[in-house]
Structures are given as structure tokens and as C-alpha cells.
C-alpha positions in Angstrom: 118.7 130.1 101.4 121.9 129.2 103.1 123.1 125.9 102.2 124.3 123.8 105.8 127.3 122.5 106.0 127.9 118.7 106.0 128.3 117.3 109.1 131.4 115.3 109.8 132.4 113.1 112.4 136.3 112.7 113.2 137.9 109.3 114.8 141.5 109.4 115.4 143.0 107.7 118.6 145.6 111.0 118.6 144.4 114.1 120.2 146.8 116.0 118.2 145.8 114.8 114.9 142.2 115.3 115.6 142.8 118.6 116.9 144.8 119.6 113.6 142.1 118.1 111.4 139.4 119.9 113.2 141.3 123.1 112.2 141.5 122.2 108.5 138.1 120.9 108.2 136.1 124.0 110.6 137.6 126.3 108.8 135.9 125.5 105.6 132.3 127.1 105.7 130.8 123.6 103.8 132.2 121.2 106.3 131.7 121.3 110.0 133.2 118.6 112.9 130.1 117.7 114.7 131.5 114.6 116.4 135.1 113.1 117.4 136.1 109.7 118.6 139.2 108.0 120.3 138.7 104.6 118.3 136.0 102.7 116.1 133.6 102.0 119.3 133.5 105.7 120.1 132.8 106.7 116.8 130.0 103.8 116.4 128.7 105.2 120.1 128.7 108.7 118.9 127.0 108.4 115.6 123.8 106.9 117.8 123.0 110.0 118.7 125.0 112.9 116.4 123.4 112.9 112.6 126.8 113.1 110.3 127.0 113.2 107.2 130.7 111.9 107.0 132.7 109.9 109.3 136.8 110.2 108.4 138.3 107.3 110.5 142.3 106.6 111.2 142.7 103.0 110.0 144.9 102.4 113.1 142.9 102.7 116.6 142.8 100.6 119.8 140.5 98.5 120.8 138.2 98.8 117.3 140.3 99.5 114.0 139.2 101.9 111.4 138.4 99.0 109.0 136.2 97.4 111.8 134.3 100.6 112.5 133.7 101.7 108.7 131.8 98.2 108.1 129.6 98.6 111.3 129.0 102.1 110.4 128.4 100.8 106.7 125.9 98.4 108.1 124.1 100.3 110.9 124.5 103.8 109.1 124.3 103.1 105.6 123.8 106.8 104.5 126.7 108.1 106.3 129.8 108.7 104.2 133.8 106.8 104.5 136.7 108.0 104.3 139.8 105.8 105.7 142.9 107.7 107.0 146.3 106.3 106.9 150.1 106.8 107.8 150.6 103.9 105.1 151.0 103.9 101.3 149.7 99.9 101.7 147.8 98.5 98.9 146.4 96.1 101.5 145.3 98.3 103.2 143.4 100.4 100.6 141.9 97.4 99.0 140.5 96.4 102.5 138.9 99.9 103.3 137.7 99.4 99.8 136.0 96.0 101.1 134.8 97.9 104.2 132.6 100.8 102.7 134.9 103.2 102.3 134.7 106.0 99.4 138.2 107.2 99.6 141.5 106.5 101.4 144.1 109.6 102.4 147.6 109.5 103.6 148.2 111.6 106.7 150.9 112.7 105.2 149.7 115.2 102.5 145.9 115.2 104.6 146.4 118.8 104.5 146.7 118.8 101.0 144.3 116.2 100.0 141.7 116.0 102.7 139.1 118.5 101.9 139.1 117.6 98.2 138.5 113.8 99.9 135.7 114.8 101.8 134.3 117.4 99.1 134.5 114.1 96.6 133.2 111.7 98.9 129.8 113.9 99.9 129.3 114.5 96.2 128.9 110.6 95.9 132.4 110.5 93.8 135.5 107.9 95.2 139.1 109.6 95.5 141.9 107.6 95.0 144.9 109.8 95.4 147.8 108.5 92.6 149.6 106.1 94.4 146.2 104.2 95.2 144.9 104.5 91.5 147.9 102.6 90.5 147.4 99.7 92.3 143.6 99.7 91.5 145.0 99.2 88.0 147.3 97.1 88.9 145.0 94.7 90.8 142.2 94.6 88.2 144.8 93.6 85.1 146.4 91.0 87.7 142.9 89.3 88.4 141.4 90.0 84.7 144.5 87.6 83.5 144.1 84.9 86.5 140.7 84.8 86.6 140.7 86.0 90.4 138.4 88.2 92.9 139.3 89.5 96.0 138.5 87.2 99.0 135.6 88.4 101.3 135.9 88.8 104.9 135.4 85.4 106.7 135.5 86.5 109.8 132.5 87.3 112.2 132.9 90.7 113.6 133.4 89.2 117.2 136.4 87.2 115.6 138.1 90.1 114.3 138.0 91.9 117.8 139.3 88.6 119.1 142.2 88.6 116.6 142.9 91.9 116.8 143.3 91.7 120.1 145.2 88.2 120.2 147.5 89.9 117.7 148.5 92.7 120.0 149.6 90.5 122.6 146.5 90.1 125.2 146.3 87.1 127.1 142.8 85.3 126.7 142.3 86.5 130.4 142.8 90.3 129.3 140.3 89.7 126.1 138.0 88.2 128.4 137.8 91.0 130.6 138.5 93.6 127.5 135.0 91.7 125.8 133.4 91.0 129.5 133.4 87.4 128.1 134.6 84.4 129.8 138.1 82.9 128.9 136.4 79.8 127.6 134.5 81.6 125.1 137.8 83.1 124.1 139.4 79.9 123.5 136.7 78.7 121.4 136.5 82.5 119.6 140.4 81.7 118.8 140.0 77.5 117.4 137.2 79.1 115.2 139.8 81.8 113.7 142.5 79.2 113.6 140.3 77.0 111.9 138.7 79.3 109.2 141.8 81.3 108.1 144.0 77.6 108.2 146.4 79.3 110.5 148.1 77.3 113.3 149.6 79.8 115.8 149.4 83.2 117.5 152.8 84.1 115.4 150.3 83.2 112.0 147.5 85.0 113.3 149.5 88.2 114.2 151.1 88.5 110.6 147.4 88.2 109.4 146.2 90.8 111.2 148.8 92.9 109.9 148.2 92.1 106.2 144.4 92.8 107.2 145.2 96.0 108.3 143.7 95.4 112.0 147.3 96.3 113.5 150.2 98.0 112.0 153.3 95.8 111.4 
């Protein structure tokens, strides 16, 4: 009996890129593109109706981030598999797909090198880590075993971190109104909320927090 091949879906806000993967990934006969996406709502939007077995999602998309899409899907989709890709070697960035369900992080740089073991690793049930990412795994867990610390958990809502994404990329509360179809008022309460929680005071504050979140790219 012929064994089918795992169903993937693909979000990347770059044509190109997706296009390229696709090639990489369909011309394995275990792995087969079933779905692709723009950014984290489309790929949300298009698991509701395509089955996949994997979603691979660029960290880095407009309007929902990969980070933001991979705990939905974690949430809503819980048997589908994660795998974060990235332009960046950030350990912030790895730790937070980490934190958002993820099973394994891959640089775009060597994705042709690297992917299909990734998504080969990930299906099985297995994390992959490639070097530079095991390091600061390593790294982190001695840092923390000697002062006692853990990780903080995300404290946002997932409305706020749309809000603060947004806000970080420069929209007025106007444009995130109409971006959210909510009313400016609610956007200003959203925004004392995220203020409030993360102890920040400014838009300049909230910006260089979404960056080290990984919601935009510095």
C-alpha cells in the first residue's frame, strides 16, 4: 500500500520564496504543498478547510506574523505540525517560536539545505534545531539553571499583539481601526492596556518591543 504524502501548507508573504519552496518540497514524493498563504490570517483561513499535516510559516508577514499564526494554529489545530522560517539567526526569535508551538526553526538561508530534513524531523514528532539554535538552547538553560529564571509567558491578548504589531509599524489608530473594523476608541483603550501591562510608556517603547518579540523585523 502506497504510503500518502504529508500534507503541507506554505505561508510566506513573498511569491518568490513560496514559489521556490514549493519546488523543493513537491519534488519530494513524501511531502506535498496542499495549501499556501500570503500571511498568518491566510494561512489560519486556509487550514479551515485544507487538512495539513504541516504548516511552515515565515516569521515575518503583514498584517498577522508567523509567531501570531503558529499559536492560533497551535490552539485551533493542535495536530497540525510548526515549523518557523526565518532570514534571522535571533535567539529571540527562536525562543519565541519555541513559546508559540513550533517544532523547529530554519534559516532561509541554507532552507534548501536544511528544510526537508526540518519537515521530515518535525512529522516524525522530533524538534530540529539547526547548530547555531542548539547553542543558544544551551546557553539559555545554564543561564537560567544558575539564576533561578524561566522564560516569561506571553502577556498579551491575541487582539493586543495585532494592536502592537500594528502600532509598531507605524499605523495611525484611525488605520488600525479600519485594518481591525474596530472603532478608534477601542484602539486607544487596546493601546493603555499594552502600555500598562508591558510597563512601557511610548510608541518608541512599544516598537523596540515588538521587535525583540519578533512581531516586526528591526
Amino acid at each position: 500500500m502506497t504510503r500518502q504524502p504529508a500534507r503541507i501548507l506554505l505561508a510566506d508573504d513573498h511569491a518568490m520564496v513560496r514559489s521556490g519552496l514549493r519546488m523543493i518540497l513537491d519534488a519530494e514524493p513524501d511531502l506535498q504543498v496542499v495549501a499556501e498563504a500570503a500571511n498568518g490570517y491566510e494561512a489560519i483561513d486556509a487550514l479551515a478547510h485544507t487538512p495539513a499535516d504541516l504548516a511552515i510559516l515565515d516569521i515575518a508577514m503583514p498584517r498577522m506574523t508567523g509567531l501570531q499564526a503558529a499559536r492560533e494554529i497551535t490552539r485551533s489545530h493542535p495536530h497540525v505540525k510548526i515549523l518557523i522560517l526565518s532570514m534571522y539567526d535571533n535567539e529571540q526569535y527562536f525562543f519565541e517560536a519555541l513559546k508559540a508551538g513550533a517544532s523547529g526553526y530554519v534559516l532561509k538561508s541554507v532552507a534548501d539545505r536544511d528544510l526537508l530534513e526540518a519537515c521530515r524531523a518535525t512529522l516524525r514528532g522530533e524538534p530540529f534545531l539547526y547548530a547555531g539554535a542548539v547553542t543558544a538552547l544551551i546557553r539559555d538553560y545554564l543561564h537560567r539553571a544558575r539564576h533561578g529564571e524561566t522564560l516569561p509567558s506571553t502577556i498579551l491578548t491575541p487582539r493586543e499583539e495585532e494592536i502592537l504589531k500594528l502600532i509598531a509599524e507605524g499605523d495611525t489608530t484611525r488605520e488600525i481601526g479600519n485594518t481591525l473594523s474596530i472603532s478608534a476608541k477601542t484602539v486607544d483603550r487596546h493601546r493603555a492596556n499594552i502600555l500598562k501591562k508591558l510597563g512601557l510608556r511610548d510608541r518608541l517603547a512599544l516598537t523596540r518591543y515588538a521587535i525583540r518579540s519578533g512581531l516586526i523585523e528591526p
